[in-house]
N, C-alpha and C positions, 0 to 999 in steps of 0.2 A: 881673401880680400877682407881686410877692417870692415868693421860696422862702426859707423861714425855716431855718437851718442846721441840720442835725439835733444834736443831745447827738456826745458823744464814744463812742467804742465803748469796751465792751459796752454802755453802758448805752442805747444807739442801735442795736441792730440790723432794719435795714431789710428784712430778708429774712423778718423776724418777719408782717409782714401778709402775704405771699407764699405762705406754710405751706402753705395749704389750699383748694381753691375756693371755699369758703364765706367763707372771711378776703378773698379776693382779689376777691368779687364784691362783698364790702362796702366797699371802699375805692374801687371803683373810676371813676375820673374821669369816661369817655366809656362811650356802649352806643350799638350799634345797634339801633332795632327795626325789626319789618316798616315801620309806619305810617310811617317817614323815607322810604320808598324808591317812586321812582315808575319806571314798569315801560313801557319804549319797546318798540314792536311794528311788524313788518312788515306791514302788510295788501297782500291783492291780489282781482283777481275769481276767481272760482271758487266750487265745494263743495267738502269735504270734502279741502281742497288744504293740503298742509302740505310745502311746498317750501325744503329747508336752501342756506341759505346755505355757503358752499364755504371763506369767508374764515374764517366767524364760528361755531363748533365748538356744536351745541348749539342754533345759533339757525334760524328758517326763516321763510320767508314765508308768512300764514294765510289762510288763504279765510275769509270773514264767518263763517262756522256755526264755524269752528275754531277762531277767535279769541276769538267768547264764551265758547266751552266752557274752554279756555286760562284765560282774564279770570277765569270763575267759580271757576275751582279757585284761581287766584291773590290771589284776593280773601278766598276761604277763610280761606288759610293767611296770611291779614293784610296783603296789599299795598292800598295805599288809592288807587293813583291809575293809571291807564294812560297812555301818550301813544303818540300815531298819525302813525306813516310809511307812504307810500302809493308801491308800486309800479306804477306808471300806464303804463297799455300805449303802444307808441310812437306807435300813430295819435292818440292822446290827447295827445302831446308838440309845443307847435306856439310860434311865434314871439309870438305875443301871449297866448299861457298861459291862454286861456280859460276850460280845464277849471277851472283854481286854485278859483275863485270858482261852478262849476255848483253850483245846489244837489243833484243828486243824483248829484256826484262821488262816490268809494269811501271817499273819507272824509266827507264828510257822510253818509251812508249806515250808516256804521261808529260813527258818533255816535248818531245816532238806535235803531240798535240797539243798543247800552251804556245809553244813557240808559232805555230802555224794557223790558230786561231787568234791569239791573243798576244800578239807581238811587243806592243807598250807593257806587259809586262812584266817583272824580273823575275826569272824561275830559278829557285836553290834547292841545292840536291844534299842529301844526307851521303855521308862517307863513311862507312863503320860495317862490320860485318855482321852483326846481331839480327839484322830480318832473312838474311843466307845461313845463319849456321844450327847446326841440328842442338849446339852446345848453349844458343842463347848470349853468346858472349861476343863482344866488339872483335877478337882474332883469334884466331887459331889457337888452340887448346889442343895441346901433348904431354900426356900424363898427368893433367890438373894445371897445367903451368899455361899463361897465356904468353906465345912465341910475337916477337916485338918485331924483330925484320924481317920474317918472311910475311907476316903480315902485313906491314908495310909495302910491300912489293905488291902484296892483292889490291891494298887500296888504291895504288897508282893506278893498276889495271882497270879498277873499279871507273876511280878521276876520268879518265883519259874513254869511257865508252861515254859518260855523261856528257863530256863535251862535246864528242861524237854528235850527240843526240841535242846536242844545243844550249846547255845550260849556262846561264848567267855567271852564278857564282853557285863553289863548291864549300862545302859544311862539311869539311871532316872532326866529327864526332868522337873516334875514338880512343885518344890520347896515348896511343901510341907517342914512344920516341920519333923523331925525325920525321915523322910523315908528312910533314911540311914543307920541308926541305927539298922531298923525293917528291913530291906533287907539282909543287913549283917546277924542278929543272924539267922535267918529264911535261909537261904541259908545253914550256917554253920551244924544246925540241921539235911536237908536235904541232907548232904554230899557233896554240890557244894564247898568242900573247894577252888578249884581253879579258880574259875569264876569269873573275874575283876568286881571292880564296877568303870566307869570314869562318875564320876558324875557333873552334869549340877551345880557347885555350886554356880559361880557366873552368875545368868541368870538374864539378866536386861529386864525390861518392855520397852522394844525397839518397833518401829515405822519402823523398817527393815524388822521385820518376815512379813510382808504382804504376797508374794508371795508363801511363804513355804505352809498358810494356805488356800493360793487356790488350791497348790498343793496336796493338804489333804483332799481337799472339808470341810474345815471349816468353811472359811469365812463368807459363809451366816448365818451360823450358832451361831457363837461366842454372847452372850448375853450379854451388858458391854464388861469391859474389863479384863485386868489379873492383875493391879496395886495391889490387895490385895495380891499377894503371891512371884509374881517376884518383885526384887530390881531396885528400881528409881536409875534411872540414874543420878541422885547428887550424889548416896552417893559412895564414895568410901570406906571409914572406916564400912560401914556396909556389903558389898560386901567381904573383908576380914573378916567379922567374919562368915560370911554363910560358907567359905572355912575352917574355922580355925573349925565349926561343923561337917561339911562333915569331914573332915578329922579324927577328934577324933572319929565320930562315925562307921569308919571302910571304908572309900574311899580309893581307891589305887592310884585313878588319880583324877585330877580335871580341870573341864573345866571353864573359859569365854565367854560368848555369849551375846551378838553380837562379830565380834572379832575388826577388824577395829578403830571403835570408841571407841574402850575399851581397846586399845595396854596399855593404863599406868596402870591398871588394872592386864595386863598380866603380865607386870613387877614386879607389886608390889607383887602377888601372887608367884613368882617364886624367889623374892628376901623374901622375907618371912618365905616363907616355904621350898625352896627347892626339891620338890617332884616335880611328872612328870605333869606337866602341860601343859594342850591344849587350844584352843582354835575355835572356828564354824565359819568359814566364811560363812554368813548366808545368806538364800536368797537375801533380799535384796541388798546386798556387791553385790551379784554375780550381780543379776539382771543388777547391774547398770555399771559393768565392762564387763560385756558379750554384755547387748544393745550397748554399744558404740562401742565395739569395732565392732558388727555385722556393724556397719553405718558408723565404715573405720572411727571415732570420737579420736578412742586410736589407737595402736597398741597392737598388740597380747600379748609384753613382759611385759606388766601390769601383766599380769596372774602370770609370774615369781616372779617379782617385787610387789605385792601385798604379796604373798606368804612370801617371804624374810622378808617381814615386821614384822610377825609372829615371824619365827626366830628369828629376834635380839631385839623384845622384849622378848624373853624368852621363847616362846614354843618350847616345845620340840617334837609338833607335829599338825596340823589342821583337821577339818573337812571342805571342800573342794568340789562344784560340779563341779570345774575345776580339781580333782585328775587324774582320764585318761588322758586327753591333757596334764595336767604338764606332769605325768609319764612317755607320749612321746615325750613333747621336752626334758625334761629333758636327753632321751637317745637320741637326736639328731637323 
């Protein structure tokens, strides 16, 4: 859109809408509200178990009964949607990732109780094999090599227990080829007509996630890296075509990850395509905007002003582990 030039000064001064809160809320371009922001969570087994993560200042891992309680207060104060990461104990961690697809994994489990306590609202489930596999890695690993369609095949299995157990919308994460394709027809067959998929489309081989996969109990785990399957961080022009597949093969949304370092990214997927576009403010992001501020380094309104950022590049909505504290300043 032009920027139309303003008059000449005085009779143009710009600082005129600036004046007041009240001036400067009515002009202004972007807002965040709670409703944009969806609220990723650790779950693990236990009671009354609320174990902080060490990286991630603030954040912790929740035992079932903690995490509704958690959910219902942040549902409260306006967040509309959860998404679920599952720290899976190691006996559970095995070469053909079985667990991925149990139906009474800890996240199916974690589904069914959201759905059934807390019905208003939207539960997203992670798609990826890395909290299942002894290797650390999104799929199946034979000989150092990660296997693209038999993998594929586990996630469908994986897709198709979650919605078993009720979920909203599905987050496959791990950029596999076609898995979007094979989720889709495979969901449609099984009568999930209405079950979103907001897919991980453009997910960059970032040096951000550290913290998420300690929160997962990966880390030690991880063998290599993920460079063969997530998009390098040069490309941009291949980044839109991962989006421009996701899409034709039946995504309803599509996300950016990392988000930050990827704002032009956000843009261009949104000036692109047009369609509902998000973005993960990823551990990392968080890690490094939550330590400062815990050490009095930032102020709190980072968290808004990060957020914001999101916005007016074009989301239309974030994954967020500051979504609770926004959703309460946000209501002052």
């Amino acid at each position: 859109m032009p920027v139309h030039a303003p008059a000449p000064f005085p009779a143009a001064r710009l600082r005129r809408m600036r004046r007041t809160h009240a001036l400067r809320d009515l002009v202004a371009e972007h807002a965040v509200t709670a409703a944009d922001l969806i609220w990723p969570v650790f779950i693990r087994e236990g009671t009354g178990v609320e174990e902080p993560v060490p990286s991630m200042p603030g954040v912790s891992r929740l035992s079932l009964d903690v995490m509704l309680r958690k959910a219902a207060e942040a549902h409260e104060a306006g967040v509309g949607a959860i998404c679920l990461f599952p720290y899976t104990a190691p006996d559970l961690r095995t070469e053909d990732c079985a667990e991925a697809w149990n139906p009474e994994n800890l996240t199916n489990r974690a589904i069914r109780l959201l759905k059934a306590e807390l019905p208003g609202m939207a539960v997203m489930t992670d798609i990826a094999l890395d909290p299942y596999n002894i290797n650390g890695h999104d799929g199946f690993v034979v000989d150092g090599q990660i296997l693209n369609d038999e993998t594929v095949e586990a996630l469908v299995r994986m897709a198709l227990a979650q919605c078993e157990a009720g979920a909203d919308i599905l987050g496959p994460s791990d950029m596999m080829d076609g898995r979007i394709g094979a989720i889709r027809t495979a969901t449609e067959a099984a009568g999930f007509q209405g079950v979103a998929i907001l897919s991980y489309a453009a997910k960059f081989a970032s040096g951000f996630y550290g913290p998420f996969r300690d929160a997962v109990g990966a880390s030690g785990r991880l063998v290599g890296d993920k460079k063969t399957y997530q998009v390098n961080p040069a490309n941009r022009l291949e980044a839109l075509r991962c989006v421009a597949r996701d899409l034709d093969e039946g995504a309803d949304m599509v996300m950016v990850k990392p988000g930050m370092p990827y704002l032009d990214i956000c843009r261009a997927v949104k000036d692109e395509f047009g369609v509902p576009t998000f973005a993960y403010q990823v551990s990392g992001e968080y890690a490094m905007l939550a330590g400062a501020i815990e050490r009095g380094w930032l102020g709190e309104t980072v968290m808004l002003e990060s957020l914001l950022s999101f916005k007016r590049a074009g989301c239309d909505g974030v994954l967020t582990y500051f979504a609770p504290a926004a959703a309460r300043a946000l209501r002052g």
